[in-house]
C-alpha positions as CSV (number, residue, x, y, z in Angstrom):
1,X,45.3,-9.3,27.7
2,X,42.2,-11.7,27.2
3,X,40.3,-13.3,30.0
4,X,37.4,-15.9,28.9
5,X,35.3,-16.6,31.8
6,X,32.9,-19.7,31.8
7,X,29.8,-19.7,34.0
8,X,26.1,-20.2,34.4
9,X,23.9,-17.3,35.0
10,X,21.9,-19.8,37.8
11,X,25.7,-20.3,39.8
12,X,25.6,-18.1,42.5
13,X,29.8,-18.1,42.5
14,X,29.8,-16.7,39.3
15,X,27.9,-13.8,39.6
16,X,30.0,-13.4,42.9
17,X,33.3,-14.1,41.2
18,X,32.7,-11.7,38.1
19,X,31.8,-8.9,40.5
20,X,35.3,-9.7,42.1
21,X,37.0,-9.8,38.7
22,X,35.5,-6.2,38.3
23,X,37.3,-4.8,41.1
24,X,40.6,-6.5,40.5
25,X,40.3,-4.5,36.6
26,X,39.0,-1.1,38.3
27,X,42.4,-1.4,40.2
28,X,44.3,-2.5,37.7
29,X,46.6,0.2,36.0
30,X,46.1,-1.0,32.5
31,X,42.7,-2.3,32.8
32,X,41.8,-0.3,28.8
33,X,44.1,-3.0,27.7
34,X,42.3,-6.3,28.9
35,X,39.7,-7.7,26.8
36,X,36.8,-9.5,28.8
37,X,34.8,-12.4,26.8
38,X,32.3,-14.8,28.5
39,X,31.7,-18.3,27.7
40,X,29.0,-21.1,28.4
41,X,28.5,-23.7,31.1
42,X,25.1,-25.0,31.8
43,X,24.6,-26.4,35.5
44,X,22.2,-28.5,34.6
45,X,21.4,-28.8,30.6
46,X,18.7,-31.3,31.2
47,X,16.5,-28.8,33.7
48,X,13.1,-28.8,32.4
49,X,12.0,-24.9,31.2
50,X,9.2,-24.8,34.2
51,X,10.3,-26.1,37.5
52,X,7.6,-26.6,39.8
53,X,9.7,-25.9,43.1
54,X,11.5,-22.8,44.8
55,X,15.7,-22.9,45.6
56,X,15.2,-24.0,48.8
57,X,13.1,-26.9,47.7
58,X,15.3,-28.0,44.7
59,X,18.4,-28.4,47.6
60,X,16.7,-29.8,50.0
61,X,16.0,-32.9,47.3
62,X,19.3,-32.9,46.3
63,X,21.1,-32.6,48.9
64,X,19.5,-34.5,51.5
65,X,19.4,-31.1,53.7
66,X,16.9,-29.9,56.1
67,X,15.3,-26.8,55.4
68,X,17.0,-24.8,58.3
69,X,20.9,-26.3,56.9
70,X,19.6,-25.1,53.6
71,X,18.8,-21.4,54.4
72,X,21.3,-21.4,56.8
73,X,24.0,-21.8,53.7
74,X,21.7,-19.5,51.6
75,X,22.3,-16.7,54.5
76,X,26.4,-17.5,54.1
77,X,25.8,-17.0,50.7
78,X,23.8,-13.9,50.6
79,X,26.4,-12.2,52.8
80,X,29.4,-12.9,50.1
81,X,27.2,-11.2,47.7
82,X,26.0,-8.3,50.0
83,X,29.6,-7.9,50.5
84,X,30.5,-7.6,46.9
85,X,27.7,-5.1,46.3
86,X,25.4,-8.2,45.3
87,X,21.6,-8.6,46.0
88,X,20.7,-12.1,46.2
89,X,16.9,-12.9,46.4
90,X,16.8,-16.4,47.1
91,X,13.1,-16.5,48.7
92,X,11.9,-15.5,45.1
93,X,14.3,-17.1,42.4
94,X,12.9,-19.0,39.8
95,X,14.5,-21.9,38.5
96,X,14.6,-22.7,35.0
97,X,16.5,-24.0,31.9
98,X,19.4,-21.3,31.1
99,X,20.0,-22.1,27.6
100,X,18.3,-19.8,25.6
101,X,19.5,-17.2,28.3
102,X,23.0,-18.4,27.2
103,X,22.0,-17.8,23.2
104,X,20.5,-14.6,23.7
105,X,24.2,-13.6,25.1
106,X,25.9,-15.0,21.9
107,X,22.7,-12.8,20.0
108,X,23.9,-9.4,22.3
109,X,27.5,-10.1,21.6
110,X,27.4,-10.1,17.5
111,X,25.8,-6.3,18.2
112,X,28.3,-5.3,20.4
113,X,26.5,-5.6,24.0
114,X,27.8,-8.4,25.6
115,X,29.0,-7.1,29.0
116,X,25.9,-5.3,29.4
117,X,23.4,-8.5,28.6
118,X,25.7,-10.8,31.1
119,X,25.5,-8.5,33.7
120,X,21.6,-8.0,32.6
121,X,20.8,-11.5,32.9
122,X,22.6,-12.7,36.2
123,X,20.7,-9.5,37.5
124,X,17.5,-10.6,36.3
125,X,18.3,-14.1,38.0
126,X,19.2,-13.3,41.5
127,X,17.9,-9.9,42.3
128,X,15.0,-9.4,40.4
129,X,13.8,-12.8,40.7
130,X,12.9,-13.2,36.7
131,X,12.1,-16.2,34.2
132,X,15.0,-16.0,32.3
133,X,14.4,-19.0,30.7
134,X,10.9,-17.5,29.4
135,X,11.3,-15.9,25.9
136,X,9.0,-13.0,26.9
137,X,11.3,-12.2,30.1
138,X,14.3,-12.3,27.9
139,X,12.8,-9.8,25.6
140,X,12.1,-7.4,27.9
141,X,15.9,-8.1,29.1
142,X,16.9,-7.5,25.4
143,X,15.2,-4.4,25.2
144,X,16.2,-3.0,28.5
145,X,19.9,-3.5,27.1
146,X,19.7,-2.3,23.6
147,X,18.5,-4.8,21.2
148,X,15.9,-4.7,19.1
149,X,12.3,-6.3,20.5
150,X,11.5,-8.1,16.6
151,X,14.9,-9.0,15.7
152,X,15.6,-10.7,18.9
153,X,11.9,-12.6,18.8
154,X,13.1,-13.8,15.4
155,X,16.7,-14.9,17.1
156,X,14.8,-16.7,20.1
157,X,12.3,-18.5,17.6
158,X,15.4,-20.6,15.8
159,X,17.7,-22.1,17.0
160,X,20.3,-20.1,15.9
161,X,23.8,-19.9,18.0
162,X,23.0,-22.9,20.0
163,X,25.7,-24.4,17.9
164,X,28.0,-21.7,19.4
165,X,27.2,-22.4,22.8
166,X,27.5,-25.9,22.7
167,X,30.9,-25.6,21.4
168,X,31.7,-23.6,24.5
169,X,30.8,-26.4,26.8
170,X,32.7,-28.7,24.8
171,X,36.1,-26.7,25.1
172,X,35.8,-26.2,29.1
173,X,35.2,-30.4,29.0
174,X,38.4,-30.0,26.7
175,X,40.4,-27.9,29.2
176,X,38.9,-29.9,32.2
177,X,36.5,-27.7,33.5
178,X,34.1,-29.4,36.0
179,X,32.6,-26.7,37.4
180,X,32.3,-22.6,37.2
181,X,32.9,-20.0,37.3
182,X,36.4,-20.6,35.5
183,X,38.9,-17.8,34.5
184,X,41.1,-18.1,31.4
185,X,44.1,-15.4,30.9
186,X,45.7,-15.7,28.2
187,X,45.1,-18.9,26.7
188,X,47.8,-19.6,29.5
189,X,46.3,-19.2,32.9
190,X,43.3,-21.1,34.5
191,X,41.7,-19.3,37.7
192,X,39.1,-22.0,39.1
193,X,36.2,-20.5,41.5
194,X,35.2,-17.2,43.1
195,X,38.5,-16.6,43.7
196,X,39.2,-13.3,46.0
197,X,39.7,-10.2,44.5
198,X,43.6,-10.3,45.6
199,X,43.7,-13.3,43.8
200,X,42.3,-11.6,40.0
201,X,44.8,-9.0,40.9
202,X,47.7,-10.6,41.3
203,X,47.6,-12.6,38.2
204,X,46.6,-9.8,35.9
205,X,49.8,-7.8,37.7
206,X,51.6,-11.3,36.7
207,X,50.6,-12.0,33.0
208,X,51.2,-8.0,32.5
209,X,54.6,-8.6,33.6
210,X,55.1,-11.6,31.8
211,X,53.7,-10.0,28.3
212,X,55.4,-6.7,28.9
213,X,59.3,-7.0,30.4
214,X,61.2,-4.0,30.9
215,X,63.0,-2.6,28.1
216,X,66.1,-0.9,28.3
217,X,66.2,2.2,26.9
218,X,69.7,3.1,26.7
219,X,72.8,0.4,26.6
220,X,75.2,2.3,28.3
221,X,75.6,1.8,31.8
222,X,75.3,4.4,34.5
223,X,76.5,4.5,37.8
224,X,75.7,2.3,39.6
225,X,76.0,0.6,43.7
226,X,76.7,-3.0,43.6
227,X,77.5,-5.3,46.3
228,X,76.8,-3.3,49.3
229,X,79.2,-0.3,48.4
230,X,79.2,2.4,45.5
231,X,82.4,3.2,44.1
232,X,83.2,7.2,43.5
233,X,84.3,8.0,39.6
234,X,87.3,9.4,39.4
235,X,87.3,13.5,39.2
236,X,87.5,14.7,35.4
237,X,90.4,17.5,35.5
């Protein structure tokens, strides 16, 4: 089974969402068989590298809020991801372009660490409260995970895999995709949001199904009940 999520590693919901995803797999049965890919979506692709406000600030001007409504939703919102075994820092975040953050995944996935650098970089986001659109924080992220400090310097210098992750934004425009996180299973199956965990459950219990129907393994019928009443075989002499 393949699931393709697309998210933004400054969207709270899809930090929130892939931690719920997680649990669905750790109780799904054949979890070994699911493969888990993540795909681009920039928020905001035209946010400048250095923002000089905090979270609260940047929704207040957006939204027309008042600083109490804003932190008042923040607190909602830090209690989803307490509850999922999140730690959101929203006092401290630091706002900031995400695309390089979203090369540097494309970088970690060609050297087969691509879970471990998405889960590195929403971490670095919303708990530790880190520049991730700074090429020195990302290093240090790259090292942390596995990758080699030069090489990825060199990667972060060109422009290398931007290509790639502009092509992922074009195919969730291409499949509708207005907003993230979004789940695809299958190449079938959208799941839009930070669905609960119920919900990733149920449809990897469903495609599963759907992929794998029961097979009979022998064509000759037993006995069997049928319509409320079992009928006894005759006695063999």
């Amino acid at each position: 089974m393949k699931i393709e999520v697309w998210s933004d590693y400054q969207c709270p919901f899809c930090y929130i969402g892939k931690a719920r995803l997680n649990k669905a797999l750790e109780q799904f049965p054949n979890r070994d068989e699911v493969e888990v890919s993540f795909r681009s979506f920039e928020l905001d692709p035209n946010a400048a590298k250095d923002i000089p406000m905090n979270m609260y600030e940047m929704l207040m001007n957006k939204y027309g809020l008042t600083l109490e409504q804003v932190k008042q939703n923040s607190a909602n919102l830090w209690q989803q991801a307490k509850n999922e075994g999140l730690d959101f820092q929203f006092d401290t975040m630091v706002l900031t372009n995400s695309f390089d953050a979203h090369r540097l995944l494309k970088f970690a996935a060609k050297q087969g660490k691509e879970a471990e650098m998405n889960e590195a970089l929403f971490r670095a986001y919303f708990t530790d409260s880190l520049h991730i659109g700074d090429h020195d924080t990302l290093l240090d992220i790259a090292e942390r995970v596995g990758l080699d400090r030069t090489e990825t310097q060199t990667f972060l210098n060109s422009e290398q895999l931007g290509k790639e992750v502009r092509q992922d934004e074009q195919q969730a425009n291409q499949l509708g995709v207005t907003g993230v996180p979004f789940f695809v299973v299958n190449n079938k199956y959208g799941i839009s949001g930070a669905q609960p965990t119920e919900v990733f459950l149920n449809t990897l219990q469903d495609v599963w199904a759907e992929d794998h129907p029961l097979q009979m393994i022998n064509s000759t019928e037993g006995d069997v009940c049928v319509d409320g009443s079992c009928i006894v075989p005759d006695q063999k002499s």
